[in-house]
C-alpha beads as a LAMMPS data file, in Angstrom:
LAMMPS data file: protein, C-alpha beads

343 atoms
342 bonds

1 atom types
1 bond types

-500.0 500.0 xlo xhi
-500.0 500.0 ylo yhi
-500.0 500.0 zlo zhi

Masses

1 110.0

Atoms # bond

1 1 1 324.472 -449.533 461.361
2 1 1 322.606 -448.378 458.182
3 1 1 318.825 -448.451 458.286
4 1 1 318.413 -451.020 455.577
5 1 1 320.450 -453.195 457.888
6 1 1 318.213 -452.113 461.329
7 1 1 315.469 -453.042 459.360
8 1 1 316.413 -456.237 458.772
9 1 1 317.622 -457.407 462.177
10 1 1 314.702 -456.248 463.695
11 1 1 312.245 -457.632 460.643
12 1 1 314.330 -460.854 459.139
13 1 1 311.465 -462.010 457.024
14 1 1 311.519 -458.672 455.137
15 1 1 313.741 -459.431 452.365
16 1 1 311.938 -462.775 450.952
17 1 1 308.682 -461.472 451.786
18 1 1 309.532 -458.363 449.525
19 1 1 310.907 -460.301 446.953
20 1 1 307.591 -463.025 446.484
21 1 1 305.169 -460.030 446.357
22 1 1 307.251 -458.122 443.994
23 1 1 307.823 -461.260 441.825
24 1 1 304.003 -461.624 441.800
25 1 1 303.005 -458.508 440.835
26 1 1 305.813 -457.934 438.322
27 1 1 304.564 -460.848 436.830
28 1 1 300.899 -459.945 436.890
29 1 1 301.941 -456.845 434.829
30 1 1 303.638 -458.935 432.032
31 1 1 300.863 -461.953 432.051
32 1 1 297.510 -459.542 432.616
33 1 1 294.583 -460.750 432.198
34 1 1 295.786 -464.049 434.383
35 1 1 294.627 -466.351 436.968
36 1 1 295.727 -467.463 440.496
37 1 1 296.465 -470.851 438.824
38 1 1 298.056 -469.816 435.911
39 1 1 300.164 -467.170 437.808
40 1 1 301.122 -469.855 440.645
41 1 1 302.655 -472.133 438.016
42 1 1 304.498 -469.544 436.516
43 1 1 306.242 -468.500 439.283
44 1 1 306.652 -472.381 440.836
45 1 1 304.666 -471.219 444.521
46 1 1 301.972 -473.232 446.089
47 1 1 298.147 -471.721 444.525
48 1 1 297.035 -471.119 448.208
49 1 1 300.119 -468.754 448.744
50 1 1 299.536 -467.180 445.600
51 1 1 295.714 -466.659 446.745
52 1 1 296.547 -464.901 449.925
53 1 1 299.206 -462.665 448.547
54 1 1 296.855 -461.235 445.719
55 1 1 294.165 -461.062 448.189
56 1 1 296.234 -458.977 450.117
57 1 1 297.459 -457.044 446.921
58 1 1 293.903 -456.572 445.946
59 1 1 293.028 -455.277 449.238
60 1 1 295.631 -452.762 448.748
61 1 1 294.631 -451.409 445.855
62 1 1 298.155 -452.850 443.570
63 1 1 295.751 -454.999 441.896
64 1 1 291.920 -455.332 440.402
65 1 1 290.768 -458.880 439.831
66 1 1 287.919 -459.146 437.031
67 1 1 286.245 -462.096 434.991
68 1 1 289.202 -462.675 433.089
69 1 1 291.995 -462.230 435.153
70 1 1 293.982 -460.531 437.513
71 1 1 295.766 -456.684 436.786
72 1 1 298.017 -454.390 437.895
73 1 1 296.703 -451.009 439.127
74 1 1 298.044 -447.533 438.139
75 1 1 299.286 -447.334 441.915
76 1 1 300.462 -451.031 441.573
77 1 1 302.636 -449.922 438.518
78 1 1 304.051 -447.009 440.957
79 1 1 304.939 -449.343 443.593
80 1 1 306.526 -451.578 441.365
81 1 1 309.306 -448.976 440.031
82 1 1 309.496 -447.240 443.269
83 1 1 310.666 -450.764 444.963
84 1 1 312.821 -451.920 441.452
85 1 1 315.844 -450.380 442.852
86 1 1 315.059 -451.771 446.412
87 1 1 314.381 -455.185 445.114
88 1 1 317.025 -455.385 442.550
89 1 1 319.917 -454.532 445.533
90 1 1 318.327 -457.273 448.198
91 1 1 318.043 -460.155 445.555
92 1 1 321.996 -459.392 444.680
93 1 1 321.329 -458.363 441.185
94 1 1 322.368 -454.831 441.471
95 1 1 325.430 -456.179 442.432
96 1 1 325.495 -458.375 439.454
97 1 1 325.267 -455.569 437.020
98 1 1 327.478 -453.235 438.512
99 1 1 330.424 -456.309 438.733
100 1 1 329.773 -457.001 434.886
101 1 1 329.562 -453.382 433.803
102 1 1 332.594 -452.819 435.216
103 1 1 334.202 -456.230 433.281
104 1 1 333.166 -454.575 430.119
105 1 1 333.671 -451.463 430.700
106 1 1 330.034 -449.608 429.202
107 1 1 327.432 -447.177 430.250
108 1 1 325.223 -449.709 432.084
109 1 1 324.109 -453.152 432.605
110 1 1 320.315 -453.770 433.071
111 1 1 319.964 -457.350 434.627
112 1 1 316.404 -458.990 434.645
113 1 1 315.446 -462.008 437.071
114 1 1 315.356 -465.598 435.466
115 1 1 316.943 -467.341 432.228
116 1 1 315.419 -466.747 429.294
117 1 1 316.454 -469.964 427.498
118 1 1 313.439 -471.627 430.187
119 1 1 311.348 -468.728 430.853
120 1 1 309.323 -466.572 428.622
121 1 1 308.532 -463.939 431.329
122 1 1 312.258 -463.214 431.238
123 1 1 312.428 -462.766 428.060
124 1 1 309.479 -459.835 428.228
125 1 1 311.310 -458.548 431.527
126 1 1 313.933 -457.632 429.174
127 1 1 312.218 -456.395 426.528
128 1 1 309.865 -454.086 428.693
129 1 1 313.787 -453.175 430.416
130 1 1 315.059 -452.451 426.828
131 1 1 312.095 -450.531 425.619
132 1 1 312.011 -448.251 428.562
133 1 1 315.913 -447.846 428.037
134 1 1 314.925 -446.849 424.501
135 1 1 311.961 -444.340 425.586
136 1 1 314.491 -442.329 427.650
137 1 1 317.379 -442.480 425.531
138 1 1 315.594 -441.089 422.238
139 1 1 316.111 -437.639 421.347
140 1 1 313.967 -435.920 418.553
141 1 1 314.650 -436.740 414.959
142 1 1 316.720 -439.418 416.023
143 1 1 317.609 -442.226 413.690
144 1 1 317.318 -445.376 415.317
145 1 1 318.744 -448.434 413.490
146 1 1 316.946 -451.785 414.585
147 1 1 318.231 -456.122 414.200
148 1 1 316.566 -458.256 414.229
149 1 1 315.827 -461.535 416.432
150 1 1 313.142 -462.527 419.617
151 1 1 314.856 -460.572 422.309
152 1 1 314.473 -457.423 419.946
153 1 1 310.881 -458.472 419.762
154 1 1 309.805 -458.483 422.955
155 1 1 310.457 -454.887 422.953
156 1 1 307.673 -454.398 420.830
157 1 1 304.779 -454.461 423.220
158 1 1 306.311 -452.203 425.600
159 1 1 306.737 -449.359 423.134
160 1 1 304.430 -446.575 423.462
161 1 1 303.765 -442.871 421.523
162 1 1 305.571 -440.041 423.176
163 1 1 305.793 -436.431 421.679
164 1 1 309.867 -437.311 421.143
165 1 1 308.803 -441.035 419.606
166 1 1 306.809 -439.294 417.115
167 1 1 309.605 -437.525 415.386
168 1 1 312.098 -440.476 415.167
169 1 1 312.445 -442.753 412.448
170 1 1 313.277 -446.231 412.537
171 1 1 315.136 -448.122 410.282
172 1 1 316.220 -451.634 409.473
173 1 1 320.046 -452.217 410.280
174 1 1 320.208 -455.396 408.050
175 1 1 318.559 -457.578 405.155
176 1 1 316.165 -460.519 405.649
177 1 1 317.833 -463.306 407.090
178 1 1 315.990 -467.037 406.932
179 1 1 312.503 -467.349 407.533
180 1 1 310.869 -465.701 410.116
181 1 1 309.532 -462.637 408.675
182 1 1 308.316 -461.886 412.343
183 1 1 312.184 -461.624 414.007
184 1 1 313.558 -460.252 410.743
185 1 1 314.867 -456.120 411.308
186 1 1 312.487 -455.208 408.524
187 1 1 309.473 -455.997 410.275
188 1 1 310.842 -454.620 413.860
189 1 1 311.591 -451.422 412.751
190 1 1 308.085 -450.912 410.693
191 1 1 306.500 -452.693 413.896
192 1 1 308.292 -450.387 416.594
193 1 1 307.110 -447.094 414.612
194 1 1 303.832 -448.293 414.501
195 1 1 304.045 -448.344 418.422
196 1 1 305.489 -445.314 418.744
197 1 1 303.744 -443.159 415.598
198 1 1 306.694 -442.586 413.935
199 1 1 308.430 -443.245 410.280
200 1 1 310.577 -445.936 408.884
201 1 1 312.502 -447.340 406.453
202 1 1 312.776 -450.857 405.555
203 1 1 316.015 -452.708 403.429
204 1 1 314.065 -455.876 401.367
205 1 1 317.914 -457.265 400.699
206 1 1 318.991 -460.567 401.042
207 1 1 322.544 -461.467 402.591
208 1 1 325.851 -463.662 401.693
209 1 1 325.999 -461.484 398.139
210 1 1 328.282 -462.497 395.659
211 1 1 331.348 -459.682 395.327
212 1 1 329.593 -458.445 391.867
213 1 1 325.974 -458.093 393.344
214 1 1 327.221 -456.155 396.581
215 1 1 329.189 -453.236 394.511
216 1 1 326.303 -452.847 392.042
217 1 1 323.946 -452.859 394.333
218 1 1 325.407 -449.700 396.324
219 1 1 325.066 -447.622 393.416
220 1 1 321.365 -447.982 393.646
221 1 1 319.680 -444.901 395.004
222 1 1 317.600 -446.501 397.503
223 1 1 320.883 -448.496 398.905
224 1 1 322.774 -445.241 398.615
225 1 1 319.785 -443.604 401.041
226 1 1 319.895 -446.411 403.651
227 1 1 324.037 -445.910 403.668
228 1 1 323.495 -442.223 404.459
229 1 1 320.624 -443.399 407.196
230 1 1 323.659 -445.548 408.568
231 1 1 326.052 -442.593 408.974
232 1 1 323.437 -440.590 410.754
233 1 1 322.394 -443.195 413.080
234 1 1 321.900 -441.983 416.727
235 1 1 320.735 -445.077 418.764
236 1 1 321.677 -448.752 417.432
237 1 1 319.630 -451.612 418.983
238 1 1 320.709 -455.183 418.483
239 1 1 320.660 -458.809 420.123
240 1 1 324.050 -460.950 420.044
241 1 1 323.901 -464.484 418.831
242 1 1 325.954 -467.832 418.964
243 1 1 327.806 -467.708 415.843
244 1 1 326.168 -471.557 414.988
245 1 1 323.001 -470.666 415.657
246 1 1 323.107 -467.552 413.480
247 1 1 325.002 -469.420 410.851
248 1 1 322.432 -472.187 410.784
249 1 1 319.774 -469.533 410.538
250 1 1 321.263 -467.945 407.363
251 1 1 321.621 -471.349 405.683
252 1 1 325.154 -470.968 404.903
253 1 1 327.069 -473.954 402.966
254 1 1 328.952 -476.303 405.066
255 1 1 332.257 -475.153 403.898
256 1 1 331.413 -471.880 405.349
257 1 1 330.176 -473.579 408.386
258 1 1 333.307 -475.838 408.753
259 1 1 335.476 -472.452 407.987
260 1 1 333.776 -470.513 411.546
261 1 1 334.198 -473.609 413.778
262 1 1 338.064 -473.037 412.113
263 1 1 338.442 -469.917 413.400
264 1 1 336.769 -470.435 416.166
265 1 1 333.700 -468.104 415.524
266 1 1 331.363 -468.167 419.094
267 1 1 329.078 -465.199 418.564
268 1 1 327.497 -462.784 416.027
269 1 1 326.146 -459.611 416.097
270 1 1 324.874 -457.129 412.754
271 1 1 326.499 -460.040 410.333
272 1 1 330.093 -459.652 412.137
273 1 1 331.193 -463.057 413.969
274 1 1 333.844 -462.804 416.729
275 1 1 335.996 -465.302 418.723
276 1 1 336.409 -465.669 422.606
277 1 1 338.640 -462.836 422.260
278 1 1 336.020 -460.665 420.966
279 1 1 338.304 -460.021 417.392
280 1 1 336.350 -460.356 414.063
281 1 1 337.016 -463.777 412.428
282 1 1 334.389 -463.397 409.968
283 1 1 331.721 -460.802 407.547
284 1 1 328.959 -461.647 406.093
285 1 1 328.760 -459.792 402.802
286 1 1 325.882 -457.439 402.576
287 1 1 324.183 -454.261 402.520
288 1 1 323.537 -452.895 406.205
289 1 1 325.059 -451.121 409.069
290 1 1 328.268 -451.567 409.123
291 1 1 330.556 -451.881 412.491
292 1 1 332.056 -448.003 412.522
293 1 1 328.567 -446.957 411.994
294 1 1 328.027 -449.075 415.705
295 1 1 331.174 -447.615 417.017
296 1 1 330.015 -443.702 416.313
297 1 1 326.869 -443.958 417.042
298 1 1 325.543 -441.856 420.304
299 1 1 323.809 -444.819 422.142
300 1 1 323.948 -448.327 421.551
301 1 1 321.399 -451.078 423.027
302 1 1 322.982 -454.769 423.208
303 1 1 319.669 -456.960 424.332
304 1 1 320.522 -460.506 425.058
305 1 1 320.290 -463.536 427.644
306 1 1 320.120 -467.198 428.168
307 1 1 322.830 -469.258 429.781
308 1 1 323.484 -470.787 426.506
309 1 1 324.673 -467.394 424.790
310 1 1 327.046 -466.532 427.606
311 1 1 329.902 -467.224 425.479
312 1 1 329.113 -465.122 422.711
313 1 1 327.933 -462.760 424.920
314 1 1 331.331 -462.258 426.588
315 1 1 333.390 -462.833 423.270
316 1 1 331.231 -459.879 421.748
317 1 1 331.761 -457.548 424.753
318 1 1 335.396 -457.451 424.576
319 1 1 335.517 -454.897 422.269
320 1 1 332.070 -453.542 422.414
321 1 1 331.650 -449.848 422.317
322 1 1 331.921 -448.192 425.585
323 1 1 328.520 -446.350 425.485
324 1 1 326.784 -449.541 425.282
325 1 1 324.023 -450.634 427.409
326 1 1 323.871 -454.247 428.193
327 1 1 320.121 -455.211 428.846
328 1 1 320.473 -459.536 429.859
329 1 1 318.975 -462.357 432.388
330 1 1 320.769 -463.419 435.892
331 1 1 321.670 -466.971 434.306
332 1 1 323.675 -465.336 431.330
333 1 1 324.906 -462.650 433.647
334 1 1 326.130 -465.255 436.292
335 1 1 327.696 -467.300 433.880
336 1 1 329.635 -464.659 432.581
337 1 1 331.093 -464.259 435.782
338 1 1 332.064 -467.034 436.360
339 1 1 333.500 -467.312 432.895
340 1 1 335.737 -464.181 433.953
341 1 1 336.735 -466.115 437.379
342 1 1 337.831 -469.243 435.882
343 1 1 340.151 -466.966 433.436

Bonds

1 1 1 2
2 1 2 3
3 1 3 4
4 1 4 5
5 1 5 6
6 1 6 7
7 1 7 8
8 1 8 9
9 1 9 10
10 1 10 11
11 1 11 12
12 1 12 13
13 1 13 14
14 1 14 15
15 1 15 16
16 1 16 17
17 1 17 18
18 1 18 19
19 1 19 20
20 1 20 21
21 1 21 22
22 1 22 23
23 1 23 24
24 1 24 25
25 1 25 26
26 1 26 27
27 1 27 28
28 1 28 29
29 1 29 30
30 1 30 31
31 1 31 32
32 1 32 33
33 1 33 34
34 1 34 35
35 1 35 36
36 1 36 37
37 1 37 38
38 1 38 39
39 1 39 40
40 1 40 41
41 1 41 42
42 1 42 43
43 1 43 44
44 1 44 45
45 1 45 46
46 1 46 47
47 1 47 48
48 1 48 49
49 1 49 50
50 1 50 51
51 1 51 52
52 1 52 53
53 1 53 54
54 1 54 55
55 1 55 56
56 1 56 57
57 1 57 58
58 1 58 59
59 1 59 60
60 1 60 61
61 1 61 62
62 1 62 63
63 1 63 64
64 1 64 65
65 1 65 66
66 1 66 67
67 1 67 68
68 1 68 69
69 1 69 70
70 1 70 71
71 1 71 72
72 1 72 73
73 1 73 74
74 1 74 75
75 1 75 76
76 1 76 77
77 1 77 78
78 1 78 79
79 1 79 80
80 1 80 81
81 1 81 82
82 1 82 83
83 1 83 84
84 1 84 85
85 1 85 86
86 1 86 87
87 1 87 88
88 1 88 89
89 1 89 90
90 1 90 91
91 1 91 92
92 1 92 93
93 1 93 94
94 1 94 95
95 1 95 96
96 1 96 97
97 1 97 98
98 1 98 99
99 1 99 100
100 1 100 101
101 1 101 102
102 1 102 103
103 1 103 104
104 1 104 105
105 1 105 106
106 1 106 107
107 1 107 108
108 1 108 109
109 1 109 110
110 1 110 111
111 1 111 112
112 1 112 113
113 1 113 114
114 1 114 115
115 1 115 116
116 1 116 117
117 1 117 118
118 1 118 119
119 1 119 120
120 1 120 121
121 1 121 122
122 1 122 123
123 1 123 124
124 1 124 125
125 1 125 126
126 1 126 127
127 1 127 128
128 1 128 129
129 1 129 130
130 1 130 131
131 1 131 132
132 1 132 133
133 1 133 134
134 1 134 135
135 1 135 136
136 1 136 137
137 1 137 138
138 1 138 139
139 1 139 140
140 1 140 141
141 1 141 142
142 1 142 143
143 1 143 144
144 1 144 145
145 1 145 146
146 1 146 147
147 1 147 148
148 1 148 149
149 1 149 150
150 1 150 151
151 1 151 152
152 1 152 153
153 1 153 154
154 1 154 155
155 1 155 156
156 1 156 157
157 1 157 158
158 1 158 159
159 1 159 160
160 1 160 161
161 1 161 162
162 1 162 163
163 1 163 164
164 1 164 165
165 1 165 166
166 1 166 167
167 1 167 168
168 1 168 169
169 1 169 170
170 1 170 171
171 1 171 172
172 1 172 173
173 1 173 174
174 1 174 175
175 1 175 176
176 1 176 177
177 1 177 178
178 1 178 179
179 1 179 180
180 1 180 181
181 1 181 182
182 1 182 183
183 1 183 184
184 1 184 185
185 1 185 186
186 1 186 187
187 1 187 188
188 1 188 189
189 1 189 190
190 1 190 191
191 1 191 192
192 1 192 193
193 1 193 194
194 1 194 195
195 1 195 196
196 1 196 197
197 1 197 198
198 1 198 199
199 1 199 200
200 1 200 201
201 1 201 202
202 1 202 203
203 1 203 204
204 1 204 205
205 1 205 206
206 1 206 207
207 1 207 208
208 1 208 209
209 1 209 210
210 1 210 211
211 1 211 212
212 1 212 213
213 1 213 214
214 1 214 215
215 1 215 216
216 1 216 217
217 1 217 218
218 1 218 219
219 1 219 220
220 1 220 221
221 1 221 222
222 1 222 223
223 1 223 224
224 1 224 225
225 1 225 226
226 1 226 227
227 1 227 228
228 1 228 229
229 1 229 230
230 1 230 231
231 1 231 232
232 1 232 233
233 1 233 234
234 1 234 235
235 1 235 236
236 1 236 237
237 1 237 238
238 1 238 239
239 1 239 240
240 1 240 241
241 1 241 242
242 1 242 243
243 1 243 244
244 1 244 245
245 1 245 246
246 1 246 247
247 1 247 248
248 1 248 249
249 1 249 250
250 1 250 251
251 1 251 252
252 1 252 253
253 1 253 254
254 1 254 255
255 1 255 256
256 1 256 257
257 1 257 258
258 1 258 259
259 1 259 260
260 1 260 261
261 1 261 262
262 1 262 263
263 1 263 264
264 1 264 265
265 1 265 266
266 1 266 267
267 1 267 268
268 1 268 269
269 1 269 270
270 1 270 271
271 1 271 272
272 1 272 273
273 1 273 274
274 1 274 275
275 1 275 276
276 1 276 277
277 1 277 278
278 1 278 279
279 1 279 280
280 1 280 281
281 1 281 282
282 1 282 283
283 1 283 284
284 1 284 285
285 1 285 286
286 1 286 287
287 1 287 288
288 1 288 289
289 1 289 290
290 1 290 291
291 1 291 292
292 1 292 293
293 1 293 294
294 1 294 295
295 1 295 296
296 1 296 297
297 1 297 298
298 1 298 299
299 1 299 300
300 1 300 301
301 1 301 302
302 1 302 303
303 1 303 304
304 1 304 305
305 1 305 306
306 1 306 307
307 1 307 308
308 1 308 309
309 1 309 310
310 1 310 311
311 1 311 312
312 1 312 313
313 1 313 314
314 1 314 315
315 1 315 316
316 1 316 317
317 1 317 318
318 1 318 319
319 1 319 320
320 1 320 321
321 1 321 322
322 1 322 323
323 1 323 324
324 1 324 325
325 1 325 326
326 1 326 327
327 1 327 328
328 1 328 329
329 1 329 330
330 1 330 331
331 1 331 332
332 1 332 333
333 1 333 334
334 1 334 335
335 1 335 336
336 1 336 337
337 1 337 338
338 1 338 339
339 1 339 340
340 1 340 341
341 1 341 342
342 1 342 343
């Protein structure tokens, strides 16, 4: 019998009682400064258990409780990556990313708790999971090529200077697309060097250029400088949409709406769409990185989640480059399975 298992038989309520005061402190980290009341209706538990476990938590020295709210402790931080592994194998999600990294064949999958189509804190769990993936993966005068979108935003706040950060440079992988400057690559990449003390470069360019527009405009030095960025790209990190959704976004006419739900276009990732067998139906013409740029690239970071984006998810991963790392949510991850089951 393996001591993990001894432990259990002899102390059954281990497991869930782990997994509540990990969830609560992992989600003091991501919500500090917050409140018992706040923090019990985030995580759906009763305020009374929430008291008692922070109380104990507190008298342990994982967290500090002040005017405005409850936070985690340098020792509390400790804990909580020292027990990630631990936690991650008793709730069944290291299981979860080992089954779908081995589906897709990559580097890694990195599987949060939660959905992030319902849940913000999800949403930062992957973010602060894709950040840290980022921290350790950089190398010194990388060039790291950044989408845009919200799961590549919640990276941002989890970014922090390093003495390799500060001799990277960031750049933006594609144009502006719609109107959220805040989501748009442009902003990300100046954003996550600001973070991390470090240079960028930005590409002002709009997308869906007509034929004429798209060759001149790659004679223009500054285009011709972001192409040579492009080839020397190290690290590529990206999100993967539905392919209506990002369509929608980009305002496209309905002909060329009408012509993806033709060829049955379900996700989109770096202005590429791609069908449920993960072949390329679809490009949008414009000036950015360019799928063999992807494909050559040292290290690539696919961020993504939501049950609703399984689809594309799964379609995009059929022919994603094998030294990927997936960073997702258990919903997306689950239904991905279960996709794969069914087929």
């Amino acid at each position: 019998m393996l001591e993990k298992e001894a432990q259990l038989k002899l102390l059954p309520e281990l497991q869930s009682l782990l997994q509540v005061r990990y969830r609560i402190l992992q989600m003091i980290q991501l919500s500090a400064p917050i409140g018992r009341r706040p923090l019990s209706e985030l995580l759906n538990l009763p305020e009374r258990e929430v008291r008692t476990e922070t109380e104990r938590l507190r008298k342990q020295g994982l967290v500090i409780a002040e005017t405005k709210g409850m936070y985690v402790t340098e020792v509390g931080m400790e804990v909580l990556e020292t027990l990630r592994p631990l936690y991650y194998e008793w709730s069944g999600i290291s299981e979860l990313e080992e089954m779908l990294r081995h589906r897709f064949g990559i580097a890694r999958v990195i599987i949060v708790p939660g959905d992030t189509d319902e849940d913000q804190h999800a949403r930062m769990l992957m973010g602060q999971q894709a950040a840290n993936e980022l921290m350790n993966t950089m190398q010194p005068h990388d060039t790291i090529a950044v989408t845009g979108g919200s799961s590549i935003e919640a990276m941002e706040n989890f970014l922090v200077e390093s003495d390799v950060a500060k001799d990277v440079q960031f750049i933006a992988a594609r144009g502006s697309i719609g109107h959220e400057m805040r989501r748009q690559a442009n902003t990300l990449a100046a954003s996550f060097a600001a973070k991390t003390n470090s240079a960028y470069k930005t590409l002002y360019l709009p997308e869906n250029l007509s034929e004429h527009i798209y060759l001149a405009l790659k004679e223009e030095p500054m285009v011709k400088e972001m192409l040579t960025l492009y080839e020397e790209t190290a690290i590529v990190v990206h999100g993967i949409g539905r392919a209506d959704t990002m369509a929608q976004r980009r305002q496209v006419s309905d002909i060329e709406m009408r012509y993806l739900e033709e060829v049955g276009a379900v996700g989109e990732a770096f202005g590429y769409y791609f069908n449920e067998k993960g072949n390329t139906v679809h490009k949008v013409r414009a000036i950015g990185i360019a799928e063999h740029h992807v494909k050559k690239s040292r290290n690539v970071l696919a961020v993504a989640g939501g049950k609703n984006k399984a689809a594309a998810i799964r379609a995009y991963f059929l022919s994603a480059p094998k030294q990927t790392t997936f960073i997702t949510d258990e919903a997306a991850a689950k239904e991905i399975l279960d996709a794969f089951k069914k087929n």
